[in-house]
Residue frames as a rotation matrix with the C-alpha (Angstrom) as fourth column:
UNK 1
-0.452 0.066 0.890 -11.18
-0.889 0.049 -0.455 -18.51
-0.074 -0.997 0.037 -12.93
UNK 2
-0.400 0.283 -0.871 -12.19
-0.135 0.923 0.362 -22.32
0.906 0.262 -0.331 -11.80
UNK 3
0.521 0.567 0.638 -14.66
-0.845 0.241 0.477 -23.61
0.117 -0.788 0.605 -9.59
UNK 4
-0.623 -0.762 0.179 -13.11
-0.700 0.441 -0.562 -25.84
0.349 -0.475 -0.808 -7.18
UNK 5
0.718 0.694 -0.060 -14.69
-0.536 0.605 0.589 -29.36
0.445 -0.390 0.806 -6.11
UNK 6
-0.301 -0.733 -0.610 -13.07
-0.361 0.679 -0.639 -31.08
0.883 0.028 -0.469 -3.89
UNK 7
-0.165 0.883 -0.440 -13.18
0.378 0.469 0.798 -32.95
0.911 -0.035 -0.411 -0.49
UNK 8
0.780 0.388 0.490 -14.42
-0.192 -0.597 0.779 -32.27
0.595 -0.702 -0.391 2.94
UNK 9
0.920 -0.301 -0.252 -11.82
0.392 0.717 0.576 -33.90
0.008 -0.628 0.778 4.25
UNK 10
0.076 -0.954 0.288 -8.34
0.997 0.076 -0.013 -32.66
-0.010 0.289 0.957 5.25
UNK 11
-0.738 -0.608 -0.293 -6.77
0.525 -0.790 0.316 -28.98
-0.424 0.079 0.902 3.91
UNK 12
-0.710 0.409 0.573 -9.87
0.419 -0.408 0.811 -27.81
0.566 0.816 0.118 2.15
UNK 13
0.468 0.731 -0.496 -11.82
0.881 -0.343 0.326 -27.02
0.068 -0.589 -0.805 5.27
UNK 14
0.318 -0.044 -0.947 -9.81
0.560 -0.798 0.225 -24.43
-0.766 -0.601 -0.229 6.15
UNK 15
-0.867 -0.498 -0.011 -9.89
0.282 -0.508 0.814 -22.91
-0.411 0.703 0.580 2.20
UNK 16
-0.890 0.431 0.147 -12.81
0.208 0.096 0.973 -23.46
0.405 0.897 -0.175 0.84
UNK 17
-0.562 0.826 0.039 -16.66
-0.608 -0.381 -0.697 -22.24
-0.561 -0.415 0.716 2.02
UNK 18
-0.597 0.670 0.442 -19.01
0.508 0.742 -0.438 -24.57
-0.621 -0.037 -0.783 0.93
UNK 19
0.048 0.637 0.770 -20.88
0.990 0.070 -0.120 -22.79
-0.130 0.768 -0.627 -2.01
UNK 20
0.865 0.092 -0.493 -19.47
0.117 -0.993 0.021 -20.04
-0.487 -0.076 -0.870 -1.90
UNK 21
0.278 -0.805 -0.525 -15.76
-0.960 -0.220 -0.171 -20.12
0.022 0.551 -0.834 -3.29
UNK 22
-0.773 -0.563 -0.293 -15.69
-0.565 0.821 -0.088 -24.18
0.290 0.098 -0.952 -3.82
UNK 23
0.610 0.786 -0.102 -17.65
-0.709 0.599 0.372 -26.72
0.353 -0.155 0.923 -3.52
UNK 24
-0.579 -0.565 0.588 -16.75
-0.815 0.424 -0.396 -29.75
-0.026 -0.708 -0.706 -0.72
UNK 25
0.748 0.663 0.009 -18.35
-0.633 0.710 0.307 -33.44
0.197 -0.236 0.952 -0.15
UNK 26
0.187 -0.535 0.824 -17.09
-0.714 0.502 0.487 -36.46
-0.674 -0.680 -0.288 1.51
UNK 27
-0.485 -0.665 -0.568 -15.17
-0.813 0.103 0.573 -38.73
-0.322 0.739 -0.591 -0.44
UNK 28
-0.869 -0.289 0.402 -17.46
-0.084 0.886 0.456 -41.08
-0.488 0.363 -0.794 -0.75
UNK 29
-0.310 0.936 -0.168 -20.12
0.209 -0.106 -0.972 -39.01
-0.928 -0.337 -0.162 -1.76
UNK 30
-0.764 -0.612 0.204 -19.99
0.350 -0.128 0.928 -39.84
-0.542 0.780 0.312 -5.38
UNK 31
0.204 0.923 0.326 -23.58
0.922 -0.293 0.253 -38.76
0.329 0.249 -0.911 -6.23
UNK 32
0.742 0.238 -0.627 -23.09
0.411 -0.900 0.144 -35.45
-0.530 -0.364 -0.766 -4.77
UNK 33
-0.252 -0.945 -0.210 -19.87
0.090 -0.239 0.967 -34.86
-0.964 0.225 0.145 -6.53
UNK 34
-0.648 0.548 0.529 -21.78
0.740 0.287 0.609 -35.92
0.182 0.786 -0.591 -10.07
UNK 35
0.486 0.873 0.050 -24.35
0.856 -0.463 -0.227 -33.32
-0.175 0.153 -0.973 -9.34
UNK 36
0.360 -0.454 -0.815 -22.24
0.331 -0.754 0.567 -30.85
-0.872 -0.474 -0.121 -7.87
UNK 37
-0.654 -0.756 0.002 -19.84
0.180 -0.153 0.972 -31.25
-0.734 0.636 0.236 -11.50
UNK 38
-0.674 0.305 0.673 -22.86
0.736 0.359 0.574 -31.39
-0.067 0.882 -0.467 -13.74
UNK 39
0.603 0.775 -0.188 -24.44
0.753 -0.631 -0.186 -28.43
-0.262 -0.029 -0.965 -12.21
UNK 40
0.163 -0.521 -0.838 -21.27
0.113 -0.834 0.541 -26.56
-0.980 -0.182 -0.077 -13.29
UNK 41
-0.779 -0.357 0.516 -20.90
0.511 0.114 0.852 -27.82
-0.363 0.927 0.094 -16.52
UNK 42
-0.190 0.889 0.416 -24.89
0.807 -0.100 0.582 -26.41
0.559 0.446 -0.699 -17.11
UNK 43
0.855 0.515 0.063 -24.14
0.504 -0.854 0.130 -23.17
0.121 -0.079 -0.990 -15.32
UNK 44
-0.235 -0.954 0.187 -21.10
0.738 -0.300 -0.604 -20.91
0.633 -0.004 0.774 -16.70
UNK 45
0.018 -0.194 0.981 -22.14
0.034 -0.980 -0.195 -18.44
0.999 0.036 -0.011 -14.71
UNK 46
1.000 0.005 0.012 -21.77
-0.013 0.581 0.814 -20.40
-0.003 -0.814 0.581 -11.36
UNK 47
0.587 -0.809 -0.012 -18.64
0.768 0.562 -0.309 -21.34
0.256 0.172 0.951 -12.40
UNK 48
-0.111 -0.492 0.864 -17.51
0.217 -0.860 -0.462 -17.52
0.970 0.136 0.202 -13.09
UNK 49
0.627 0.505 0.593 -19.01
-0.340 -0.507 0.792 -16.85
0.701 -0.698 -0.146 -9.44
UNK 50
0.932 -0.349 0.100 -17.35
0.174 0.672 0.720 -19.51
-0.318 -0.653 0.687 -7.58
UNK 51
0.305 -0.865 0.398 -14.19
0.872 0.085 -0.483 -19.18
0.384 0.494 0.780 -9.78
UNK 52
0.130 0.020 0.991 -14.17
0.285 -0.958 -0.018 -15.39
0.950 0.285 -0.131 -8.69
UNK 53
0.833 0.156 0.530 -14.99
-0.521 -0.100 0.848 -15.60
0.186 -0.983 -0.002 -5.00
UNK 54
0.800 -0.594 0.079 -11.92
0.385 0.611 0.692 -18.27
-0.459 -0.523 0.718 -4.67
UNK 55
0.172 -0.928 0.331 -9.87
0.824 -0.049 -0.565 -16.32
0.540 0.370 0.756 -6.29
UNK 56
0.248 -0.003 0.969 -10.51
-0.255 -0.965 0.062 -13.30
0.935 -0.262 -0.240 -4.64
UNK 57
0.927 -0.036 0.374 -10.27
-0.336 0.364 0.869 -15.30
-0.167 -0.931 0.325 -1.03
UNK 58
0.617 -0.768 0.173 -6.66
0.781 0.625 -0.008 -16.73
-0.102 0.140 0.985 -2.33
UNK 59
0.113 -0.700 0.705 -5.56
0.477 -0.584 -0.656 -13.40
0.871 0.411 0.268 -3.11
UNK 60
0.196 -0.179 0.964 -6.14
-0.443 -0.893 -0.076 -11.80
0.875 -0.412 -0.254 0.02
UNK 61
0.983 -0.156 0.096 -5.45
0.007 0.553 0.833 -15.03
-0.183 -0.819 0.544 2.44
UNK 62
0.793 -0.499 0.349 -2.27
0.268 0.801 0.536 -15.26
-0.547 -0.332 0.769 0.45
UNK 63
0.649 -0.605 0.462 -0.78
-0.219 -0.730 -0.648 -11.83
0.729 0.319 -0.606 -0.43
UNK 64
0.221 -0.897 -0.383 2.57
0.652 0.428 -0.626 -11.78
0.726 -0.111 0.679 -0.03
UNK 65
-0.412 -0.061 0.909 2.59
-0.318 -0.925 -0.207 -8.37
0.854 -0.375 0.361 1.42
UNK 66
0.702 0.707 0.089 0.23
-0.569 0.481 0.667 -10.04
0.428 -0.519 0.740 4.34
UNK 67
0.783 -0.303 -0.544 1.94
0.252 0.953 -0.168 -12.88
0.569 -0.005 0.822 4.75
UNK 68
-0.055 -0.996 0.074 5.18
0.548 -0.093 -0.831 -11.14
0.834 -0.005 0.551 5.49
UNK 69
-0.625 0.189 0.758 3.72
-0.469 -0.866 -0.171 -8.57
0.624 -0.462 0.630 8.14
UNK 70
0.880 0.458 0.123 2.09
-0.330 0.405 0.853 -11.36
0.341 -0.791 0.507 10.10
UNK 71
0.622 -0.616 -0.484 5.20
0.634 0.758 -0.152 -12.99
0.460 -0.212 0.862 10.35
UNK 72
-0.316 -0.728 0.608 7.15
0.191 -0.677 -0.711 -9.78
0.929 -0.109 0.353 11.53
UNK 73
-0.246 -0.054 0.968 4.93
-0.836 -0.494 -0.239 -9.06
0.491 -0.868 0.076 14.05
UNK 74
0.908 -0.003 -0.419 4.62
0.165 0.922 0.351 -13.05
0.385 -0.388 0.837 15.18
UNK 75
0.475 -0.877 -0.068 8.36
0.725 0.434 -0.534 -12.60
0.498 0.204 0.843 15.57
UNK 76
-0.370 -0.151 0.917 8.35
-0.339 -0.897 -0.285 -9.49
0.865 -0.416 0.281 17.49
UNK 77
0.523 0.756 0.394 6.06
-0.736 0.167 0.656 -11.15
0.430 -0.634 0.643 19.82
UNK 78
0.935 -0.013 -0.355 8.17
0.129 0.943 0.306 -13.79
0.331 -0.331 0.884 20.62
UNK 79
-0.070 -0.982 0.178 11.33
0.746 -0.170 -0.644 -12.03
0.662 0.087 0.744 20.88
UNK 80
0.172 -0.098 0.980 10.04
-0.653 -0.756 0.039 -9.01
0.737 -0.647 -0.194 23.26
């Protein structure tokens, strides 16, 4: 598992929690980034946390099984 950094900007809001499964800052916050990366490199067990929580949020936003069973009943809805 990998902690994610990335930015605030764009497709990561609507993936990522803010310390919790990913870390986020505005692109031009290159001091926060620099902390943000150096506080992972000096804690593996951050990493393993964050790495864990985003995977675990990726698996269940983006089981297939899910996925497929919103879309049936999106399509039912529009078709009754």
């Amino acid at each position: 598992n990998k902690a994610v950094v990335n930015t605030n900007i764009g497709w990561a809001q609507d993936l990522i929690d803010h310390g919790v499964d990913g870390f986020m800052h505005h692109p031009e916050d290159i001091d926060a980034y620099v902390a943000t990366i150096n506080e992972l490199f000096e804690n593996e067990e951050l990493v393993h946390a964050i790495g864990q929580a985003g995977r675990q949020k990726t698996e269940l936003k983006f089981d297939i099984h899910n996925i497929v069973n919103q879309n049936i009943e999106y399509y039912k809805s529009i078709c009754s």
